[in-house]
C-alpha positions as CSV (number, residue, x, y, z in Angstrom):
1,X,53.1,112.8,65.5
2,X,53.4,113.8,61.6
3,X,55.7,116.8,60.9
4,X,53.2,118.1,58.1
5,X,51.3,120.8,59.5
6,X,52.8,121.0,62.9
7,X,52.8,124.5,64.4
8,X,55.2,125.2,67.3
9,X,52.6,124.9,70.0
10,X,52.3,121.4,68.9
11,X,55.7,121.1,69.5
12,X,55.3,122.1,72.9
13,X,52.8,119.9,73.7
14,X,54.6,117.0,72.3
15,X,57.6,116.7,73.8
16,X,55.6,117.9,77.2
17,X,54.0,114.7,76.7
18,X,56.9,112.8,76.7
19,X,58.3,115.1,79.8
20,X,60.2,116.7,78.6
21,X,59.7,120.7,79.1
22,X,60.6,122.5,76.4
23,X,61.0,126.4,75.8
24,X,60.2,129.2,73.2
25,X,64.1,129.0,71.9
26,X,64.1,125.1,71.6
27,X,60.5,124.5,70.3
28,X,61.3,127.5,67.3
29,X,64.5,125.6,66.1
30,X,63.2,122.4,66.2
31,X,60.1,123.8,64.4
32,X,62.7,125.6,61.7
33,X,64.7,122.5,61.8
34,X,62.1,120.5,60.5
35,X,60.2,123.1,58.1
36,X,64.1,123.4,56.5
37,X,65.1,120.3,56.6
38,X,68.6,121.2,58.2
39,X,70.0,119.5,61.3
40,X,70.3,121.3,64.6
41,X,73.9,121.7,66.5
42,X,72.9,121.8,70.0
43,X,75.4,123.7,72.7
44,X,75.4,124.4,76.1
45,X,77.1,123.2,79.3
46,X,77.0,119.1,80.2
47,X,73.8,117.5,81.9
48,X,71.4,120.0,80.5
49,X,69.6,117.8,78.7
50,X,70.8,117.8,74.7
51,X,71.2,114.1,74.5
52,X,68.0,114.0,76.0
53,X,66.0,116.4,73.6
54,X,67.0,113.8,70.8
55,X,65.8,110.8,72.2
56,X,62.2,112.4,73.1
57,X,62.5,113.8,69.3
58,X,62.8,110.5,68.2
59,X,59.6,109.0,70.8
60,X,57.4,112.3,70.1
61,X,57.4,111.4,66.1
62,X,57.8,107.9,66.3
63,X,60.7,107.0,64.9
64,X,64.0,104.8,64.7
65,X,66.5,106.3,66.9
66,X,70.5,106.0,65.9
67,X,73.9,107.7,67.8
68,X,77.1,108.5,67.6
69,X,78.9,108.2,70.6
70,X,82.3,110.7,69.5
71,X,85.1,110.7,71.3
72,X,88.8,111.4,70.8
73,X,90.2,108.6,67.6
74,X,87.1,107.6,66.5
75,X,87.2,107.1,63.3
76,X,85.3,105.7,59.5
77,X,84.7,102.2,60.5
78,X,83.5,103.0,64.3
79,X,81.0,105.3,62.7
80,X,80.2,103.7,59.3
81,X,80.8,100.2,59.3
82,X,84.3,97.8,58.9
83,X,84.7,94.5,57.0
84,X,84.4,91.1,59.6
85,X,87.9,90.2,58.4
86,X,87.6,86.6,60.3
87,X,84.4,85.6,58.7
88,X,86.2,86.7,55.6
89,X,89.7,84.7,56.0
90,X,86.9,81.8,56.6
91,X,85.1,82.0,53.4
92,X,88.4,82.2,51.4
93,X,89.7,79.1,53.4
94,X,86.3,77.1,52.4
95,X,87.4,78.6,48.8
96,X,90.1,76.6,48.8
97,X,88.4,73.5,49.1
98,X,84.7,74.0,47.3
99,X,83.4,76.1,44.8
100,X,83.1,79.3,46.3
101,X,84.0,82.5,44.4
102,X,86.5,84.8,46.3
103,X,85.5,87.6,45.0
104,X,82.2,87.4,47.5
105,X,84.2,88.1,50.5
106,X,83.3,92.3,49.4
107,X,79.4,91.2,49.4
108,X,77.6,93.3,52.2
109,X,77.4,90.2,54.1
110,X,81.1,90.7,55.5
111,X,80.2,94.1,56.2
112,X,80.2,94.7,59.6
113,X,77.3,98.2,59.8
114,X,77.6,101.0,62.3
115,X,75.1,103.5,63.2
116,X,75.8,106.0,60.7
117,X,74.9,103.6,57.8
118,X,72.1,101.5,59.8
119,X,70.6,105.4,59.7
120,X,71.5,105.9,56.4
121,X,69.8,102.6,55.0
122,X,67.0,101.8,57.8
123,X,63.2,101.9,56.0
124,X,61.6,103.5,58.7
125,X,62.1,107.5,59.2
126,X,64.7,108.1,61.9
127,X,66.5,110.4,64.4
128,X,70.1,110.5,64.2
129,X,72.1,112.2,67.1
130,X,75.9,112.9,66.6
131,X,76.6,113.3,70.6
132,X,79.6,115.6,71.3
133,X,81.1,116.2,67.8
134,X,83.4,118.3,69.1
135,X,85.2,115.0,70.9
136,X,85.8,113.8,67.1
137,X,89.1,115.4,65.2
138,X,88.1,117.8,62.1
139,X,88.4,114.8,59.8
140,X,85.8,113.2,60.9
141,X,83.7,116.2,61.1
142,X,84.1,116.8,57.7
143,X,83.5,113.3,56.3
144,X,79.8,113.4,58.7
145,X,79.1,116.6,57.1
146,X,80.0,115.5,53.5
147,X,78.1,112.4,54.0
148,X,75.0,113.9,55.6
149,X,74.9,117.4,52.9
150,X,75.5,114.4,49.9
151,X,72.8,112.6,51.3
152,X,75.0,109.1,50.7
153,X,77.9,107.6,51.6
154,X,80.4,105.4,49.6
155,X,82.4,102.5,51.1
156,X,85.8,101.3,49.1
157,X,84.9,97.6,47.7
158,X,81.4,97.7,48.2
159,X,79.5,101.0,46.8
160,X,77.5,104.2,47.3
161,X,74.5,104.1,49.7
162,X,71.7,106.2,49.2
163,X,69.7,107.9,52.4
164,X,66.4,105.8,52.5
165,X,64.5,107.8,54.4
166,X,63.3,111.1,56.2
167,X,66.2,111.5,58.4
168,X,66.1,113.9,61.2
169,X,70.0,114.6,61.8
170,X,71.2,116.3,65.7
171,X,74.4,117.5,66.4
172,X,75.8,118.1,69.9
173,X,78.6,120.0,71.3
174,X,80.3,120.7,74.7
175,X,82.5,123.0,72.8
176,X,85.8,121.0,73.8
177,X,87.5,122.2,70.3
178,X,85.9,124.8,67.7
179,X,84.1,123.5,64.8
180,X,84.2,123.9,61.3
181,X,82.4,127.0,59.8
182,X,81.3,124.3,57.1
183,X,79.1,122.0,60.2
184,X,77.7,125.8,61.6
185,X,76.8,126.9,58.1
186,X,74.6,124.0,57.8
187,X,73.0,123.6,61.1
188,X,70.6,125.8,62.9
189,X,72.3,126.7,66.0
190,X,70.7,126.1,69.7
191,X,72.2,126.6,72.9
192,X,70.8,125.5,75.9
193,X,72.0,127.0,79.2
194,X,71.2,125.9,82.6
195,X,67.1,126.4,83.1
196,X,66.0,128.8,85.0
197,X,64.3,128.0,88.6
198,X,61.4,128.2,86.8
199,X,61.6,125.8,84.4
200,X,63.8,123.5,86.5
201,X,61.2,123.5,88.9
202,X,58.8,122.3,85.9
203,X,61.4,119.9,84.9
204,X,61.3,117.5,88.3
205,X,57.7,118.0,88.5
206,X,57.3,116.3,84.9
207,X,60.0,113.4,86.3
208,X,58.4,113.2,89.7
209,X,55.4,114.3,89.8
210,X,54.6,112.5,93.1
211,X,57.4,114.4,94.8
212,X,56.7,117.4,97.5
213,X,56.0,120.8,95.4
214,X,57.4,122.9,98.6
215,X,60.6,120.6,98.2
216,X,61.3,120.5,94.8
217,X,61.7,124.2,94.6
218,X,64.1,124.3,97.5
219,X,66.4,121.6,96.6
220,X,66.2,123.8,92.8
221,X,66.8,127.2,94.5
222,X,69.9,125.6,96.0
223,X,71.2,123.9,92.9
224,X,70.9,127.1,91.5
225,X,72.8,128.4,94.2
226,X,75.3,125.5,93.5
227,X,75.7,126.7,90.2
228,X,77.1,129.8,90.8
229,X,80.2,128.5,92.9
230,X,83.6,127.5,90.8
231,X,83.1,124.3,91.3
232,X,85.2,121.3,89.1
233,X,81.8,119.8,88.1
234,X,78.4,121.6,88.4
235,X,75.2,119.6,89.1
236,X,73.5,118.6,86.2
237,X,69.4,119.0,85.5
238,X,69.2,115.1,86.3
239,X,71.3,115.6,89.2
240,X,68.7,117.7,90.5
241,X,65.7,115.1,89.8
242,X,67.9,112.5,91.4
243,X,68.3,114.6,94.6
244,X,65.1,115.2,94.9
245,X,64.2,111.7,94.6
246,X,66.6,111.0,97.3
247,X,65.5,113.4,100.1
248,X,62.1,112.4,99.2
249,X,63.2,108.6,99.7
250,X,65.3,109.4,102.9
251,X,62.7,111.6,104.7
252,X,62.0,115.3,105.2
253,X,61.2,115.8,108.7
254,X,65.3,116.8,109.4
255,X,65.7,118.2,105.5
256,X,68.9,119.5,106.1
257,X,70.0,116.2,107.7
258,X,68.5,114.5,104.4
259,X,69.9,117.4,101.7
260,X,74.0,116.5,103.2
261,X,73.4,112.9,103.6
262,X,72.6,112.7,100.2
263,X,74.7,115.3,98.3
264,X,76.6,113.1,96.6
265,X,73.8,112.8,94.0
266,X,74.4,115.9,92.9
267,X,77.7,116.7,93.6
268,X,80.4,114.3,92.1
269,X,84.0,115.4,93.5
270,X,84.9,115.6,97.6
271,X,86.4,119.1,96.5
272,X,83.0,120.6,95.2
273,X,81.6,118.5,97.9
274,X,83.3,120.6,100.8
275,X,82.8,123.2,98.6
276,X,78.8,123.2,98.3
277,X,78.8,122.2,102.5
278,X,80.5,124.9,103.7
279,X,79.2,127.7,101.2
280,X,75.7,126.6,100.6
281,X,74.5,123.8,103.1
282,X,76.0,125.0,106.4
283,X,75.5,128.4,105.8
284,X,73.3,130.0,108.3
């Protein structure tokens, strides 16, 4: 799919047909994104699907897919690239004994390359998703932004790279820590909440689309129930597809018997999971 001339419908369709249901709030800022050429920051609670709208991104216009994994000390080499130090102290040990320059050892063959600059350098247009920026300390933050709003990054010892292609750039956030005004100044901002039944319901139908219609919106309608309890971990969209699979796989004929036996899909801690039994599975 070719950005030029795309219209927000086509949008729609698109990542549709790479299941993935989309909504009037995340088809407009992915349509914007792209007309401005601005990355999106994408917010909203874990396990509804931000990771996920960046990998169908990357499938729906055919291209290259690259992430950041952040989390707390990461740091410039683990997201740009560090030098192989042992094939290094090798080639100055061969120095030693043939005529080999030292000098070579800061050639981008000892260069070890992370995602960040595979991204940066790779021929073919490509998706880049920053997944929970908000793990990485403001340092970091600022270096990604400098890098990405410079369009090129330079490495001590070995030069400036230049961005070699059309490089669609996705931020996401859990909001663990505040980010800079710099990173929201440059982004178009998108938060995705919990879906409603709805859409939920349209979600497992694209994932399973086998699976009982009459089921999948009861097993949603109590998620959503779920949801509302103060619970340590609420369920998560795929949570919700994986249930259904599982009461689908163990049998509906006793579909109480089949929601408790398999609520441990959805429901991750044995507080939450008293929780949801007593307030939502055993109620009358």
């Amino acid at each position: 799919m070719q950005i030029e001339n795309i219209s927000i419908k086509d949008i729609d369709k698109s990542l549709l047909s790479a299941d993935y249901v989309s909504n009037n709030e995340i088809s407009t800022t992915l349509y914007l994104s792209l007309l401005l050429g601005k990355p999106m920051l994408i917010e909203g609670p874990p396990g509804v699907g931000k990771t996920e709208l960046a990998k169908v991104i990357a499938k729906t216009f055919d291209r290259d897919f690259f992430r950041i994994q952040c989390y707390e000390g990461i740091n410039f080499e683990q997201i740009v690239g560090e030098w192989n130090y042992q094939k290094q102290l090798l080639h100055l040990e061969a120095a030693k004994n043939e005529s080999v320059k030292e000098d070579k050892i800061f050639d981008e063959e000892f260069f070890i390359r992370r995602p960040l600059l595979n991204a940066f350098l790779n021929d073919n247009d490509s998706v880049l998703l920053i997944d929970e920026i908000d793990k990485a300390d403001e340092e970091v933050e600022s270096f990604l932004l400098q890098a990405l709003g410079e369009k090129e990054i330079t490495i001590n010892d070995l030069g400036t790279f230049q961005l070699k292609n059309d490089l669609i750039v996705i931020l996401t956030s859990n909001s663990q820590r505040s980010l800079l005004n710099e990173t929201k100044d440059r982004c178009l901002f998108l938060y995705i909440p919990y879906p409603t039944v709805e859409r939920e319901i349209e979600i497992v139908k694209s994932k399973l689309p086998d699976a009982d219609e009459g089921i999948i919106s009861h097993i949603v309608k109590i998620v959503h129930d779920i949801r509302n309890l103060n619970l340590m971990k609420k369920p998560s969209v795929r949570g919700t597809v994986d249930w259904v699979q599982s009461v689908m796989s163990l049998g509906t004929d006793d579909l109480d018997k089949s929601l408790k036996d398999s609520v441990g899909v959805a429901i991750k801690t044995e507080s939450d999971r008293k929780r949801v039994l007593k307030d939502v599975l055993d109620k009358d």
